[in-house]
Every structure is written in structure tokens, then in C-alpha cells.
Backbone as CSV, one residue per row, in Angstrom:
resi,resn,N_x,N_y,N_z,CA_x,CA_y,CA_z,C_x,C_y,C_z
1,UNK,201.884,-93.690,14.576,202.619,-94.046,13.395,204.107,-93.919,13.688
2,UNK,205.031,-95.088,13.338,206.227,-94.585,13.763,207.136,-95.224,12.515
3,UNK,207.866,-93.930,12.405,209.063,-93.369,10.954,209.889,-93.804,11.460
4,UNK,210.788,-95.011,10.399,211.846,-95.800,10.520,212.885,-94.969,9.693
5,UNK,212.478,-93.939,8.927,213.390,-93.422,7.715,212.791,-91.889,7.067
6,UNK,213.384,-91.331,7.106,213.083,-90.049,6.810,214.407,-89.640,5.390
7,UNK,213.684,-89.387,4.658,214.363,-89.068,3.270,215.031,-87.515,3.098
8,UNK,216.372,-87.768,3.085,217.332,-86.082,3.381,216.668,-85.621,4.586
9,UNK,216.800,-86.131,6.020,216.466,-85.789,7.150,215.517,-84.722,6.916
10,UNK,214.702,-84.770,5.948,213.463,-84.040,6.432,212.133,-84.388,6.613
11,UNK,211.125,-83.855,7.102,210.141,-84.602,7.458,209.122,-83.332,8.273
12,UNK,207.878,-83.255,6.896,206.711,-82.315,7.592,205.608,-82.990,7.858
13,UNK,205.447,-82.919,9.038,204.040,-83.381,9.185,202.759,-82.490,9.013
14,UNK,201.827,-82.793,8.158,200.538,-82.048,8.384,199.315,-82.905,8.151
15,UNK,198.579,-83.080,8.777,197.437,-84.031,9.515,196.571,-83.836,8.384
16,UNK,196.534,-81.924,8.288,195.466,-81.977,7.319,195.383,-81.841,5.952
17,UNK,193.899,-82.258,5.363,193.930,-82.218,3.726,193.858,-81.547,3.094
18,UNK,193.059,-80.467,3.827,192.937,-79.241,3.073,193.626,-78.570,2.003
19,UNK,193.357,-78.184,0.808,194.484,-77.730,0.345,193.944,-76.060,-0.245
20,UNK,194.876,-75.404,0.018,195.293,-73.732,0.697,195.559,-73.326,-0.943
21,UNK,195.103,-72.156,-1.343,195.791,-71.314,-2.211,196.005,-70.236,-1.293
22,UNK,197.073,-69.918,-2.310,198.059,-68.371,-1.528,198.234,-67.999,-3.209
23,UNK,198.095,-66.562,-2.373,198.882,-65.342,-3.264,200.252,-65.034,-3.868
24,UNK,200.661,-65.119,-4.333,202.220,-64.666,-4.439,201.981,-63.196,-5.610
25,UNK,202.393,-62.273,-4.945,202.227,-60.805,-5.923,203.430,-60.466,-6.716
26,UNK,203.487,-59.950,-7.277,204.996,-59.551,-8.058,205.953,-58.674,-6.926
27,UNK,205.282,-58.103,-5.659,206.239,-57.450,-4.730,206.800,-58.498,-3.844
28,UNK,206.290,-59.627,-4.045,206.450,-60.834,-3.056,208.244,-60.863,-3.475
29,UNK,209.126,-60.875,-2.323,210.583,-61.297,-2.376,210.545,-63.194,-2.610
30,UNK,210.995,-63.437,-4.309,211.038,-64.982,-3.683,213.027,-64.992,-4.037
31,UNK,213.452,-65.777,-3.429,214.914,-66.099,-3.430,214.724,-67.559,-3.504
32,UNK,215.231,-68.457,-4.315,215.991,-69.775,-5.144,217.266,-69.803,-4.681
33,UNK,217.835,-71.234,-4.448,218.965,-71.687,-4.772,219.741,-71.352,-6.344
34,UNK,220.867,-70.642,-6.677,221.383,-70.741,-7.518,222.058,-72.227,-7.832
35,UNK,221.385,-73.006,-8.876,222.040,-73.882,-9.540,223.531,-74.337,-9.393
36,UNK,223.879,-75.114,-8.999,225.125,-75.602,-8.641,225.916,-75.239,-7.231
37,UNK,225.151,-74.270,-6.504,225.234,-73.789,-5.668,224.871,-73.698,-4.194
38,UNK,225.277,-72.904,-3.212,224.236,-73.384,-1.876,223.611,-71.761,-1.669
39,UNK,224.054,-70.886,-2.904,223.761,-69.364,-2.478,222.162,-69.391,-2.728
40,UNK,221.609,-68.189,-1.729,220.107,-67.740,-2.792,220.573,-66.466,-3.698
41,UNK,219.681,-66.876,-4.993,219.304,-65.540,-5.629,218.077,-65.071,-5.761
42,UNK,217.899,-63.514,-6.007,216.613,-63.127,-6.266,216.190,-64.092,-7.602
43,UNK,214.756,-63.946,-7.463,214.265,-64.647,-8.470,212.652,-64.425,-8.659
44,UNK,212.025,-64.290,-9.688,210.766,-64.068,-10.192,210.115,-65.180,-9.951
45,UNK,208.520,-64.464,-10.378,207.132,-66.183,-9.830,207.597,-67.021,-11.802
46,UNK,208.003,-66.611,-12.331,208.415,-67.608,-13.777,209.099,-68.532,-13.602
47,UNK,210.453,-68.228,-13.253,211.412,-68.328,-12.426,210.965,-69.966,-11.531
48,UNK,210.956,-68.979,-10.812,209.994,-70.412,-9.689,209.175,-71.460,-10.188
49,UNK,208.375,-71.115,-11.008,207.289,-71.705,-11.405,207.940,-72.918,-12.248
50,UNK,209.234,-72.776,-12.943,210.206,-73.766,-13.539,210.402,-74.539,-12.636
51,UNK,210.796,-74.284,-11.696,211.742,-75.138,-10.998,211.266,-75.308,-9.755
52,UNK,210.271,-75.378,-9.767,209.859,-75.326,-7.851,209.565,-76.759,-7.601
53,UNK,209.327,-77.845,-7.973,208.965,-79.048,-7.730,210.025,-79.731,-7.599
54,UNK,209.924,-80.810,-6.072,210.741,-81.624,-5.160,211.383,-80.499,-4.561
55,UNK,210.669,-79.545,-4.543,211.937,-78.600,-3.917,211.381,-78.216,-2.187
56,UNK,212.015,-77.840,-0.885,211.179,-77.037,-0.050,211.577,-75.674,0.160
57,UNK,210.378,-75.137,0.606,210.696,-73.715,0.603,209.977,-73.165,2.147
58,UNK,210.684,-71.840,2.620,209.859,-71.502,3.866,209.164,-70.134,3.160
59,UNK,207.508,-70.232,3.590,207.129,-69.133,3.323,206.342,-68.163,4.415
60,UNK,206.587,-67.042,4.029,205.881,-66.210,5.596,204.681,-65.490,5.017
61,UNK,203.477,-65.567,5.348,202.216,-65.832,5.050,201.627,-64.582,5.965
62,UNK,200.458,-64.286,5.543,200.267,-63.179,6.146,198.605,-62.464,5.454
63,UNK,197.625,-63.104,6.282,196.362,-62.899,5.493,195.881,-63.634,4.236
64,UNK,196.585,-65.045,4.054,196.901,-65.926,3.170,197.725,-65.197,1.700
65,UNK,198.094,-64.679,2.168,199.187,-64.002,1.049,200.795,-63.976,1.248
66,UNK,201.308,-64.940,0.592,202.845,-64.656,1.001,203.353,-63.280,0.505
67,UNK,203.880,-63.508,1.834,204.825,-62.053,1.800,206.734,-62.213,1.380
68,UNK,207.041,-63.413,1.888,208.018,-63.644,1.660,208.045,-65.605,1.070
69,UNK,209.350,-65.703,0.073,209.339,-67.184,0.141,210.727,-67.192,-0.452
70,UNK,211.340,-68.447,0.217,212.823,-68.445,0.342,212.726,-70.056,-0.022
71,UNK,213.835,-70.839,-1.030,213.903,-72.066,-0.917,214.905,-72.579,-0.208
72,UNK,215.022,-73.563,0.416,215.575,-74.114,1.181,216.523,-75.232,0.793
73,UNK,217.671,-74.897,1.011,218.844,-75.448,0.566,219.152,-77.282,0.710
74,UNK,218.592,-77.635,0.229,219.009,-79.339,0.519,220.167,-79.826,-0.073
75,UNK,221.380,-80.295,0.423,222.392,-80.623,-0.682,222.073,-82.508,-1.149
């Protein structure tokens, strides 16, 4: 398959369909982009749960439970 265009130079590939639930606990660190901004702030699973769509985020996983999740700054 070959990509003529990749939208905000990003681009994940994953082959598979599977689709994964994960954990996120209330000790889970998640950090957001502050609004208007390129900073992270702390931020709650509510929080997130507003605003998490079109968004990417890196998360560090660990027994299928995130341990950490950080969003990722796209300007």
C-alpha cells in the first residue's frame, strides 16, 4: 500500500482489528494539552473523557492497564 499524504504528518499503522480494553484507575497520571496552549496539565478520566476524541495520546501500558497517558501535542 503506498501513502501519497499523511494528515498533520502523522501516521499509525496497525494491521490489526482487534480491539483492546484498558484500564485507566484514578492513580493513573493522565496529562492533556491545556487549551490554547502547547503546555500539559494534570487532568482527571472526566476530564479526558470530554475531550479525548481526534486527539493522540502516548500511553504506557503495563498488564493491560495504563499506567501512564499523556496527550500529544499537535498544533
Amino acid at each position: 500500500m503506498a501513502i501519497a499524504y499523511v494528515p498533520n504528518d502523522y501516521f499509525i499503522a496497525n494491521e490489526s482489528t482487534k480491539t483492546r480494553k484498558l484500564t485507566i484507575t484514578p492513580a493513573t497520571p493522565i496529562s492533556i494539552v491545556k487549551e490554547g496552549t502547547s503546555k500539559l496539565s494534570k487532568a482527571t478520566a472526566a476530564q479526558l473523557k470530554r475531550s479525548y476524541e481526534g486527539k493522540l495520546y502516548r500511553l504506557s501500558i503495563v498488564n493491560n492497564k495504563v499506567v501512564k497517558l499523556t496527550e500529544i501535542y499537535t498544533p
